[in-house]
C-alpha positions as CSV (number, residue, x, y, z in Angstrom):
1,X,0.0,0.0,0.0
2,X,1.6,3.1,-1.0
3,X,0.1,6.5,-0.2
4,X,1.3,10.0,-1.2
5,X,1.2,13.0,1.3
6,X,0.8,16.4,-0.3
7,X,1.2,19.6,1.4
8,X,1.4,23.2,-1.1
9,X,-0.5,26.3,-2.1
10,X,0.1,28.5,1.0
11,X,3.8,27.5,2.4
12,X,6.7,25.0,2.9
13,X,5.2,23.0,0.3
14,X,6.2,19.1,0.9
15,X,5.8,15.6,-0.7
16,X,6.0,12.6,1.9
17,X,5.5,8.6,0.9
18,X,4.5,6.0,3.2
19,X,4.4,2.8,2.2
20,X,2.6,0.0,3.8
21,X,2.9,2.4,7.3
22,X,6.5,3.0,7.1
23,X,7.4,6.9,5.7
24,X,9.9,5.8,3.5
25,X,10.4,9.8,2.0
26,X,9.6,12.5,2.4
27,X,10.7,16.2,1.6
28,X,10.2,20.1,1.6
29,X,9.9,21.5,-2.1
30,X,11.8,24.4,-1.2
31,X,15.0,21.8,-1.2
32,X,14.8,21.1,-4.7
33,X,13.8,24.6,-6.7
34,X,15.6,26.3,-3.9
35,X,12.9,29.0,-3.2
36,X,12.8,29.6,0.4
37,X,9.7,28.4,2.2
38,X,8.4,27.5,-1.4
39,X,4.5,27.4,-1.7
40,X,4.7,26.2,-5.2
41,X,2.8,22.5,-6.0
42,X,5.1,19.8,-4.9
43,X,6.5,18.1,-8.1
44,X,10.2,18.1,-7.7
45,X,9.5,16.8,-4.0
46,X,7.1,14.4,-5.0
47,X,9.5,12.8,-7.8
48,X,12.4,11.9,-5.5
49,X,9.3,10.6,-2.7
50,X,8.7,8.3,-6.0
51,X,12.1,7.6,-6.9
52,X,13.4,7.2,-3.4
53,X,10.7,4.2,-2.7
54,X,11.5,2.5,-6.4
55,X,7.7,2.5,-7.4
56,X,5.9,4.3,-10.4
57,X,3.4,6.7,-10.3
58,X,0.9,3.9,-11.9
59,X,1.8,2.2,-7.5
60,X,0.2,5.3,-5.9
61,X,-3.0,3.6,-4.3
62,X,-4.0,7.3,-2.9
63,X,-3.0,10.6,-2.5
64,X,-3.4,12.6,0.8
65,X,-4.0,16.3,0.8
66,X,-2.9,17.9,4.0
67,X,-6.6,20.4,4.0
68,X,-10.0,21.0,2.7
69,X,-10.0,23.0,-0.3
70,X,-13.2,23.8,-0.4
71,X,-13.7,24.4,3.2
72,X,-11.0,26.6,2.9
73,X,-12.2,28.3,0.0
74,X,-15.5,29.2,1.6
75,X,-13.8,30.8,4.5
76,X,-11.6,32.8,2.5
77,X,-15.4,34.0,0.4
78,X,-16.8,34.9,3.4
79,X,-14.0,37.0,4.8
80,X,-13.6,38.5,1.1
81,X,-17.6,39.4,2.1
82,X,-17.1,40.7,5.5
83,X,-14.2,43.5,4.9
84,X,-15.3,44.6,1.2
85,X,-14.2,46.7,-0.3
86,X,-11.4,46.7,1.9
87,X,-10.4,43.7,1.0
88,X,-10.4,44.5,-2.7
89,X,-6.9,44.7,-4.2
90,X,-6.5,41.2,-1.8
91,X,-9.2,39.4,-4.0
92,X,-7.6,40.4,-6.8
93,X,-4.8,38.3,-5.9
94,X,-5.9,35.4,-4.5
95,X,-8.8,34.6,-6.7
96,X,-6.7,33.6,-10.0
97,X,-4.6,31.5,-7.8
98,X,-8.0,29.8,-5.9
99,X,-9.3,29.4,-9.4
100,X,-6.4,28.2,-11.2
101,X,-4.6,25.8,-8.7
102,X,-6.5,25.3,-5.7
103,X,-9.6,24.1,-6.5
104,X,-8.4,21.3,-8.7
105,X,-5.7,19.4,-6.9
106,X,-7.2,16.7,-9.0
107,X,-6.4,18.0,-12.7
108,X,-3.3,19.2,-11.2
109,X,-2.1,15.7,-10.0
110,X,-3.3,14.0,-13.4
111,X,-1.3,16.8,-15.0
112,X,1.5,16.6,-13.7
113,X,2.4,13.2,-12.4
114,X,-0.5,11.3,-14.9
115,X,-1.7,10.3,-11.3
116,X,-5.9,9.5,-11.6
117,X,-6.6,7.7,-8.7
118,X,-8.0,8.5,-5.3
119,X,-7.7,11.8,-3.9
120,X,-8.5,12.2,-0.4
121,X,-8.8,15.5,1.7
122,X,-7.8,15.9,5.3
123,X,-8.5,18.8,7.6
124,X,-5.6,21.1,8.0
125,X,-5.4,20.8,11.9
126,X,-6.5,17.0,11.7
127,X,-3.6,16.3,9.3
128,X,-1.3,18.2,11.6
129,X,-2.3,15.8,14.4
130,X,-2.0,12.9,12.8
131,X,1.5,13.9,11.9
132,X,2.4,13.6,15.3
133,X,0.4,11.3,17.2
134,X,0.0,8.3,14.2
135,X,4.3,8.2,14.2
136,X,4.7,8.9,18.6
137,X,6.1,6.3,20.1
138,X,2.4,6.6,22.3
139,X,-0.5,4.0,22.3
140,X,-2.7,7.3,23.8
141,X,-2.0,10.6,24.4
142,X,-3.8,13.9,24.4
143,X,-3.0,15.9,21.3
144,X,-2.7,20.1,20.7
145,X,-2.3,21.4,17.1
146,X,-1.8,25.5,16.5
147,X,-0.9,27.6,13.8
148,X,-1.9,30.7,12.2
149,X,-4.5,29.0,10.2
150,X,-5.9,25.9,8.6
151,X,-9.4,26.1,6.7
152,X,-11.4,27.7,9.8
153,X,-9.3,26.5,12.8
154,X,-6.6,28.2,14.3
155,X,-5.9,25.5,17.3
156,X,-7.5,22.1,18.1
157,X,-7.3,19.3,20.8
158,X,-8.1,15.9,21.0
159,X,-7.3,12.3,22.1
160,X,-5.2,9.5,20.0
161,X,-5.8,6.0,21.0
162,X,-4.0,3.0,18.8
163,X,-4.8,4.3,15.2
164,X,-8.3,6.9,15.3
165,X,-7.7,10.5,16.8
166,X,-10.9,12.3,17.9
167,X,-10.6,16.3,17.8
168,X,-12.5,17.6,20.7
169,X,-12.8,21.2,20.2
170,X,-11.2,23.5,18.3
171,X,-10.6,27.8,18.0
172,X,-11.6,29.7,14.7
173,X,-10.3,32.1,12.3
174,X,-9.5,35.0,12.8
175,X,-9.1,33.9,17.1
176,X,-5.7,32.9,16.5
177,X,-2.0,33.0,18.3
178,X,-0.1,31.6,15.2
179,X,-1.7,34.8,13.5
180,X,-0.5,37.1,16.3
181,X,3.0,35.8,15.9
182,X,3.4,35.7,12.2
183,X,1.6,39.9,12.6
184,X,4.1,40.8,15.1
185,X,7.2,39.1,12.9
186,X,5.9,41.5,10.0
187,X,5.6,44.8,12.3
188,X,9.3,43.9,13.7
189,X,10.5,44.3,10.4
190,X,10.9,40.5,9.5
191,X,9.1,38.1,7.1
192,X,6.0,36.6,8.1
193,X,5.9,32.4,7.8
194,X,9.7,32.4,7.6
195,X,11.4,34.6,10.6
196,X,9.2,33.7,13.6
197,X,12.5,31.9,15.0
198,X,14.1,35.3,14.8
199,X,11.5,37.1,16.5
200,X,12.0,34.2,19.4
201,X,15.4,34.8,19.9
202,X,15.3,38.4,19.9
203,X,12.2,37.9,22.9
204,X,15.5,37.0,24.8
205,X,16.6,40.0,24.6
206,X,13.9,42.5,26.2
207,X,11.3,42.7,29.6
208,X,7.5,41.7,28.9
209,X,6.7,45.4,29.6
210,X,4.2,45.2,27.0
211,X,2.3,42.1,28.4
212,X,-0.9,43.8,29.5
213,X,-1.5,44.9,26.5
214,X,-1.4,41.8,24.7
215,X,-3.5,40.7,27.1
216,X,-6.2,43.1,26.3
217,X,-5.7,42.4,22.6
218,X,-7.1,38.6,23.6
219,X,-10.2,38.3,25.9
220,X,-8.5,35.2,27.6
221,X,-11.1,32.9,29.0
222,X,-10.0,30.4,32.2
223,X,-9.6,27.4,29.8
224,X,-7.2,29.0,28.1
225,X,-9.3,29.8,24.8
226,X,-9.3,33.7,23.9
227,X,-10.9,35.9,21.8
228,X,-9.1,38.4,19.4
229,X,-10.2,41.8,19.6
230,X,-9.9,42.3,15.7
231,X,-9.7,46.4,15.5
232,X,-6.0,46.1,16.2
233,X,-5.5,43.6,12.8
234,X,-6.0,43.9,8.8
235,X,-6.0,40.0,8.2
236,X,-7.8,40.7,4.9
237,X,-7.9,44.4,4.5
238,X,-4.6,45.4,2.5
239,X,-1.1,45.0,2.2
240,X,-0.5,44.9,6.3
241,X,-1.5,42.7,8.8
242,X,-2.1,45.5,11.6
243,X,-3.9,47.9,11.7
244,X,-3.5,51.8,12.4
245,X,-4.8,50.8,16.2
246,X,-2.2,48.2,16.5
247,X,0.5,51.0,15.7
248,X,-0.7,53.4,18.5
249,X,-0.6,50.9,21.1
250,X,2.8,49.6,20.0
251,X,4.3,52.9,17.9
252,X,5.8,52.7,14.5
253,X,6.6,49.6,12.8
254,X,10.2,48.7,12.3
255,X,11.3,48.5,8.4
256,X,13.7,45.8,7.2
257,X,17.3,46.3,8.0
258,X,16.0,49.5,10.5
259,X,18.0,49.2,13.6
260,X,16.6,47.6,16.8
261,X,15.7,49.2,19.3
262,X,15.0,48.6,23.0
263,X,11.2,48.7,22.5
264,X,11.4,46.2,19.8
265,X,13.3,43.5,21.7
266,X,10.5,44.5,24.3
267,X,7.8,43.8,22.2
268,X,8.8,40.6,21.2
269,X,9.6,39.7,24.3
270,X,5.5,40.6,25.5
271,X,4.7,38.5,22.7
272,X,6.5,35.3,23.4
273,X,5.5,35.4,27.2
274,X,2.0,35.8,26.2
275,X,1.9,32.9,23.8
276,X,3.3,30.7,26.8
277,X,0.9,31.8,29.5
278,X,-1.7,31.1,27.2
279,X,-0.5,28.0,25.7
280,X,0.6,26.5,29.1
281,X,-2.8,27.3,30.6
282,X,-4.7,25.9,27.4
283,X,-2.4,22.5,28.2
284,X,-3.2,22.2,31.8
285,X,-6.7,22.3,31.0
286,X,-5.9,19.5,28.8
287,X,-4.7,18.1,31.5
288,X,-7.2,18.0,33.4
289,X,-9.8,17.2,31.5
290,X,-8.2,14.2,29.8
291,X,-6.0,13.2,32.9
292,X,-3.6,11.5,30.1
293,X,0.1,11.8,30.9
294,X,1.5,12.4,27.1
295,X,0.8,15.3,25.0
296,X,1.3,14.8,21.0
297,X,1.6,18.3,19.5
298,X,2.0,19.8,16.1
299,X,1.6,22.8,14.2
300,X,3.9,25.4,13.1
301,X,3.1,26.9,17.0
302,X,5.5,24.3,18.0
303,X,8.6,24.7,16.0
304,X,9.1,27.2,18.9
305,X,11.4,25.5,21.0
306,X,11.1,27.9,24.1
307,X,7.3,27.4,24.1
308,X,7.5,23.7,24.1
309,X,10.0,23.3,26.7
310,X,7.9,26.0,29.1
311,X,4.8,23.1,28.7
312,X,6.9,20.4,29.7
313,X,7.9,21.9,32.8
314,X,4.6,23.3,33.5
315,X,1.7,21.7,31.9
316,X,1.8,18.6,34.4
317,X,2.5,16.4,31.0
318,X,4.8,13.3,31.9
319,X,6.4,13.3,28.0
320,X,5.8,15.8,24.8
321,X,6.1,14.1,21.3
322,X,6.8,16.8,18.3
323,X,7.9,15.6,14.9
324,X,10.7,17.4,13.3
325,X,8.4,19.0,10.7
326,X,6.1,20.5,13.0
327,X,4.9,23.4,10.5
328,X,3.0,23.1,7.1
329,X,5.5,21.0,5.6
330,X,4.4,18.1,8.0
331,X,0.9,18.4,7.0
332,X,2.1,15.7,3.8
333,X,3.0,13.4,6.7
334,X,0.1,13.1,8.5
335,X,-2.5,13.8,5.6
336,X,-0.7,10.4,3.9
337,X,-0.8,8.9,7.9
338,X,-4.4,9.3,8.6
339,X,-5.5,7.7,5.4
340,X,-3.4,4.6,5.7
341,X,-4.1,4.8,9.9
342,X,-7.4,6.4,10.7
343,X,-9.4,6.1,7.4
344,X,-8.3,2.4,6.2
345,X,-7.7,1.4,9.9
346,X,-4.5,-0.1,9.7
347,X,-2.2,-0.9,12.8
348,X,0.5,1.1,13.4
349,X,3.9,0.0,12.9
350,X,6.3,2.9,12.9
351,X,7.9,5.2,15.1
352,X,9.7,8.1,13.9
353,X,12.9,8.1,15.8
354,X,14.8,10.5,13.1
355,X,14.3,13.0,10.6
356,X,16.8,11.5,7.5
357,X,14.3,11.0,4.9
358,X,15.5,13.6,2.0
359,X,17.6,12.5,-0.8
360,X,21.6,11.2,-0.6
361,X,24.0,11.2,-3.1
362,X,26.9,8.2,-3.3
363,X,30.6,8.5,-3.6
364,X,30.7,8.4,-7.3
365,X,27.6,11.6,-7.6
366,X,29.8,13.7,-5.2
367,X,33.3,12.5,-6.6
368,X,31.9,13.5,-10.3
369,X,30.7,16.7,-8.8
370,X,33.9,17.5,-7.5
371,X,35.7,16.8,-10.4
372,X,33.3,19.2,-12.5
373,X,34.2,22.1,-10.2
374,X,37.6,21.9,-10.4
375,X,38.0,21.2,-6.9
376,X,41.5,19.4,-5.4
377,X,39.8,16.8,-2.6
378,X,41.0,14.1,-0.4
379,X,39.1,11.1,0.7
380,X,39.6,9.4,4.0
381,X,38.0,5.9,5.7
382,X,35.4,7.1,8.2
383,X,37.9,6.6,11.2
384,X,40.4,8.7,9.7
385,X,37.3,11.4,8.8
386,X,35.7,12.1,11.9
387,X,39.0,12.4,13.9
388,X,40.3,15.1,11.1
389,X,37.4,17.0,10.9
390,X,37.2,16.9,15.1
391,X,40.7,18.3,15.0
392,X,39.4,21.0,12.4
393,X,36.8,22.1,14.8
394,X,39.1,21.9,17.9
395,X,41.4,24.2,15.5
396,X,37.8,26.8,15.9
397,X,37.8,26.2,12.3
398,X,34.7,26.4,10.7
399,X,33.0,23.0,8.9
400,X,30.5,22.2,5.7
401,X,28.9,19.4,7.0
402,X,27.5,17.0,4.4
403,X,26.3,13.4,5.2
404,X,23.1,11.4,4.2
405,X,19.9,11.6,4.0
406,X,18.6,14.8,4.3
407,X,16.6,16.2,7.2
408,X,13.0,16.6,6.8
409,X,11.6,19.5,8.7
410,X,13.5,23.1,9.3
411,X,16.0,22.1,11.2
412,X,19.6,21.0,10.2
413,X,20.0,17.6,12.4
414,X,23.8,16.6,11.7
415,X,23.5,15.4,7.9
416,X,23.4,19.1,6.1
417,X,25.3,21.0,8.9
418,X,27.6,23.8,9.1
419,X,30.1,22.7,12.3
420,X,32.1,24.9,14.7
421,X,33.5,24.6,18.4
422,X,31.0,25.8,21.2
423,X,33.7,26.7,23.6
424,X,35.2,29.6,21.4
425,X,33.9,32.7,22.7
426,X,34.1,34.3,19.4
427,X,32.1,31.7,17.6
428,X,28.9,33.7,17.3
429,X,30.8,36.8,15.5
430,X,32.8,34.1,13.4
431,X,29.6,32.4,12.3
432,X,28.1,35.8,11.6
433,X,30.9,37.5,9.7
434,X,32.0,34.5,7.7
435,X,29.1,32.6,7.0
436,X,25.8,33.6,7.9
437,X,25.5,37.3,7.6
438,X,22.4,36.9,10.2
439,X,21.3,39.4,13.5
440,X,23.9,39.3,16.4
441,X,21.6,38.1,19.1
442,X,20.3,35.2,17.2
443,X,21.9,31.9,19.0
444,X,23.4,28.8,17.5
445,X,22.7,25.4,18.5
446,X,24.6,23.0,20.5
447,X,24.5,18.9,19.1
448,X,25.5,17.0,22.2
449,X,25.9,13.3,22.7
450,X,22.3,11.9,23.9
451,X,24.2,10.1,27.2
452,X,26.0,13.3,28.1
453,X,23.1,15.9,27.8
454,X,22.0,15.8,31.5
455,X,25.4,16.9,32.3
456,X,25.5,20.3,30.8
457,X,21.9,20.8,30.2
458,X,18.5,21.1,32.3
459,X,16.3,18.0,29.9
460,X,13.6,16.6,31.2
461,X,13.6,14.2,28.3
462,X,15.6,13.9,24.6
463,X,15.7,16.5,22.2
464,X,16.3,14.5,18.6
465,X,14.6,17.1,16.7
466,X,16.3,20.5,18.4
467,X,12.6,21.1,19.5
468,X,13.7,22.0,23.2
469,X,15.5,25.1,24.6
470,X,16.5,24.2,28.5
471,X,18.8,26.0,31.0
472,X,22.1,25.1,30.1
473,X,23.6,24.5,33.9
474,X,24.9,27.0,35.7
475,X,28.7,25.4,35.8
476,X,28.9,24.5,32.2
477,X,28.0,28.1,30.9
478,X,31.6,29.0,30.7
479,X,32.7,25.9,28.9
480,X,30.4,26.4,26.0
481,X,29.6,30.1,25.1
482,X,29.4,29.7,21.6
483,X,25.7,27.5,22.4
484,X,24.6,30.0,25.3
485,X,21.8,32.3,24.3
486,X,21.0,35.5,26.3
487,X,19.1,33.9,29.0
488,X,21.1,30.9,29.4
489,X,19.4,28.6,27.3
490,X,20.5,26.6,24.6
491,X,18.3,24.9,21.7
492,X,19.3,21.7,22.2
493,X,19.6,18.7,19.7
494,X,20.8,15.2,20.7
495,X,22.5,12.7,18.9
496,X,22.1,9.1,19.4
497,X,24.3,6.6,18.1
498,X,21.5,4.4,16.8
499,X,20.3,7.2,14.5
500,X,23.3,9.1,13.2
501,X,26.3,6.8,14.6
502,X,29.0,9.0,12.1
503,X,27.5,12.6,13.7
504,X,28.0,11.0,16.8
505,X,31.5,9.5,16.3
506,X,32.5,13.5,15.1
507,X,31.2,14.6,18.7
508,X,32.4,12.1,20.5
509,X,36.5,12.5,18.8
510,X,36.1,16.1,19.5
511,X,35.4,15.4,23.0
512,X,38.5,13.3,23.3
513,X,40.2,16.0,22.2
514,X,38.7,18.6,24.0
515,X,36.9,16.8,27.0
516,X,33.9,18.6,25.9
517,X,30.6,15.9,24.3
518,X,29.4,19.0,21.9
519,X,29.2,20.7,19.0
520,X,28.3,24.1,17.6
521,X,25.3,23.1,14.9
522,X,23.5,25.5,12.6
523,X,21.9,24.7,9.6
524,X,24.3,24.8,6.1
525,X,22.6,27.4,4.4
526,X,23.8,31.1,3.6
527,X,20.9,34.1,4.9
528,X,17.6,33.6,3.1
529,X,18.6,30.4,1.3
530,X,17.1,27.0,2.1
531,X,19.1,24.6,3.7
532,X,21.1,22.9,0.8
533,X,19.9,19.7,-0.3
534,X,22.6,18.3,-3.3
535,X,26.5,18.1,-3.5
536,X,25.9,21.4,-6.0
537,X,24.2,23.5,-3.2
538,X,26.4,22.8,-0.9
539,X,29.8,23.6,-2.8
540,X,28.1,26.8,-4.1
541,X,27.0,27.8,-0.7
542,X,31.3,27.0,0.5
543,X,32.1,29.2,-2.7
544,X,30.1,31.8,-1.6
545,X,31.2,31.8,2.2
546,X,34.2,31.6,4.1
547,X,33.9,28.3,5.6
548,X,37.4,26.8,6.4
549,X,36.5,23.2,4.4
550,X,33.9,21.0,3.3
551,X,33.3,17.6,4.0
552,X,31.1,15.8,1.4
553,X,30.5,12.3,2.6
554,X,34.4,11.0,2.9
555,X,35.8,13.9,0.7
556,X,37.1,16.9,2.2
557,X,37.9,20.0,0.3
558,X,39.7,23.2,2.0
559,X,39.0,26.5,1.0
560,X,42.1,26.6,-0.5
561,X,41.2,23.5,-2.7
562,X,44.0,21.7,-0.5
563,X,44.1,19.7,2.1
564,X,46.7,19.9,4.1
């Protein structure tokens, strides 16, 4: 039984396969055509899902859709309805697209892959919880989904037992925190859907001064459900997504590339707290009304690490399952999950343990690739490559990491990494001035070995995914500045042996060199690029930098095009 996930049309567009229960691919679009957080149909993600699980298109026994068109469309009408003729010039560009694209996944799908079969439509925030509960390692748990928006819902909660989920309630457009954050990301001067991490880490930096009047913005009721006063927003009214009100209360909005200011790093800071007091209180209600002691969540909500680690220190929750593709992109998992789970009620019989399920490229591919570039190389056996490239980082030189699979979901995981030592004080600067060109106060992450976390780190449980930002312990601070944000956390990632044993065997030589079981991990991608996906992307992104080498599978190249 093979069944294709689609998620596209809005953003991080993604393709996922699973085959007989077991995702065997799956992968974000924006990986292949290299447009950042690319909306675009699926098709170049979708042909590696096919060629990745050696079947045809003619083998696809049904296709998932991770939302209700429709359903989606009807809201999008009626809100059209509500703000005319506000809302005007935004009809005018959504319409072609509803009319052209959206409405006709069908036509789209025969046109483009010759795929005629069964196409089945999942709602958004159902699809988003069956990404996470259907591939937990839980039999039951209670289950939270929130984002900025799906067709009508804007957050949802339910239960998962064995292979059904039951949603339970759920909040409505335009009531929504994921549509608060993604407002506030614009007014700070970022992009909407792609720099809410930024907008976290900067929260880091100010006092919740603002806080009361976020919470007058939301009517919060004692379940933790709320009500948007909508005079401060222009969801569907122009070009902005606040409005005139919104800039009184909070002043001027910043521009792109304006500098930040005091009140800006405040602001942000009033808007991350009030997503956790709300979020936190909406989960002990969960709580208590399910008395279940795990919590499955998903949504693009959740790909904020310092939210999800406040619940599981204070939402009485035993455990916390989050898939690595939390956001829109996971919506392909779970719509392709529920069908071969929920809706043709087979057992489960997979646990997703790791993220590698993007495309990898042998020896010969890279070798080829080098060769085409020009580039002088030398290979070395995997014991002789970990312990060279541990002596580069000890060296604080800085590393193109390239291994594998690729990562499904946002985050780098240890297979398309860029590498550097998290006990040089100067790391951040280094990173910033050499290779990422990105704000100051945004922090790097540390990849530590999954039996040494508890030692430097405050975990109440394993952070595979980098979902979790604990207190990194008062006496390991000084040891590893380079991973220490502002407020002493660190967003943590471990590595297990099982899943990535040659990641592992890196950290684990650079600790006997250095006595210390981490390194510096941030995804290898220059500003407002995707994360590379090919042996092409990443030796253009090291042409374009100043990394010290890159490492592609067992080949190393130095920036000099020697090795010394």
């Amino acid at each position: 039984m093979n069944i294709l996930g689609i998620s596209c049309y809005y953003h991080d567009s993604a393709a996922c396969l699973i085959k007989d229960g077991i995702i065997i691919a799956a992968a974000q679009e924006e990986r292949f055509n290299r447009i950042k957080n690319s909306f675009c149909f699926p098709v170049n993600a979708i042909n590696y899902c096919i060629q990745e699980s050696n079947i045809t298109f003619l083998d696809i026994d049904y296709v998932g859709f991770y939302e209700k068109p429709f359903l989606k469309f009807h809201r999008v009408i009626l809100d059209h309805l509500k703000t005319w003729p506000f809302s005007f010039l935004n009809f005018l560009d959504s319409m072609p697209k509803w009319l052209q694209d959206r409405l006709t996944l069908p036509l789209t799908l025969e046109k483009e892959i010759g795929f005629k079969g069964k196409t089945l439509f999942v709602k958004h925030h159902l699809s988003h919880a069956a990404s996470s509960f259907l591939v937990s390692p839980f039999d039951q748990a209670a289950i939270l989904t929130c984002d900025g928006i799906g067709e009508w819902a804007t957050l949802a909660y339910g239960i998962g037992r064995g292979n059904q989920i039951k949603i339970y309630n759920e909040l409505r457009y335009p009531h929504s925190l994921g549509l608060l954050y993604s407002t506030l990301t614009a007014y700070l001067g970022f992009s909407a859907n792609q720099e809410e991490g930024t907008v976290m880490a900067l929260a880091s930096c100010g006092n919740p001064v603002f806080l009361d009047k976020f919470r007058k913005i939301f009517v919060i009721k004692p379940d933790g459900s709320f009500i948007l006063d909508t005079s401060y927003f222009n969801f569907n009214k122009g070009r902005r997504m606040y409005s005139n009100k919104f800039i009184k209360t909070f002043g001027n909005d910043r521009k792109f590339n304006d500098i930040l200011e005091t009140r800006h790093c405040d602001i942000a800071c009033s808007l991350q707290k009030f997503v956790e007091e709300v979020l936190i209180t909406i989960t002990r209600n969960i709580y208590n009304e399910t008395k279940m002691e795990k919590l499955c969540l998903a949504g693009g909500s959740f790909l904020n690490c310092v939210v999800n680690n406040k619940i599981l220190e204070d939402s009485l929750f035993k455990e916390i399952f989050i898939q690595p593709a939390a956001g829109d992109a996971g919506g392909a998992l779970g719509a392709a999950a529920y069908i071969y789970h929920s809706i043709l009620k087979k057992n489960r019989n997979y646990i997703m343990t790791h993220p590698y399920l993007g495309p990898a490229f042998s020896a010969s591919q890279i070798r080829r690739i080098l060769l085409n570039f020009n580039l002088i190389f030398k290979e070395f056996n995997e014991t002789e490559l970990t312990k060279q490239v541990a002596e580069r980082l000890a060296k604080n030189q800085i590393v193109g990491w390239f291994q594998g699979r690729a990562e499904f979901g946002p985050r780098a995981l240890g297979n398309r990494s860029i590498l550097a030592n998290p006990c040089n004080p100067q790391v951040k600067e280094l990173l910033n001035s050499k290779v990422k060109k990105r704000e100051p106060f945004r922090p790097y992450a540390p990849a530590v070995l999954e039996e040494r976390a508890d030692e430097f780190f405050e975990m109440r449980c394993k952070s595979p995914f980098m979902l979790l930002a604990p207190k990194v312990k008062e006496g390991k601070r000084t040891l590893i500045p380079g991973v220490v944000h502002v407020d002493g956390t660190a967003r943590v990632q471990t590595v297990s042996k099982d899943t990535n044993p040659r990641f592992w065997q890196l950290i684990k030589d650079f600790e006997n060199i250095t006595g210390v079981p981490i390194v510096l991990n941030t995804s290898f991608n220059l500003r407002r690029e995707p994360i590379v996906c090919s042996p092409e992307d990443a030796v253009g992104s090291f042409r374009k930098s100043k990394m010290d080498c890159l490492v592609l599978e067992n080949y190393v190249v130095d920036k000099r095009g020697l090795v010394e």
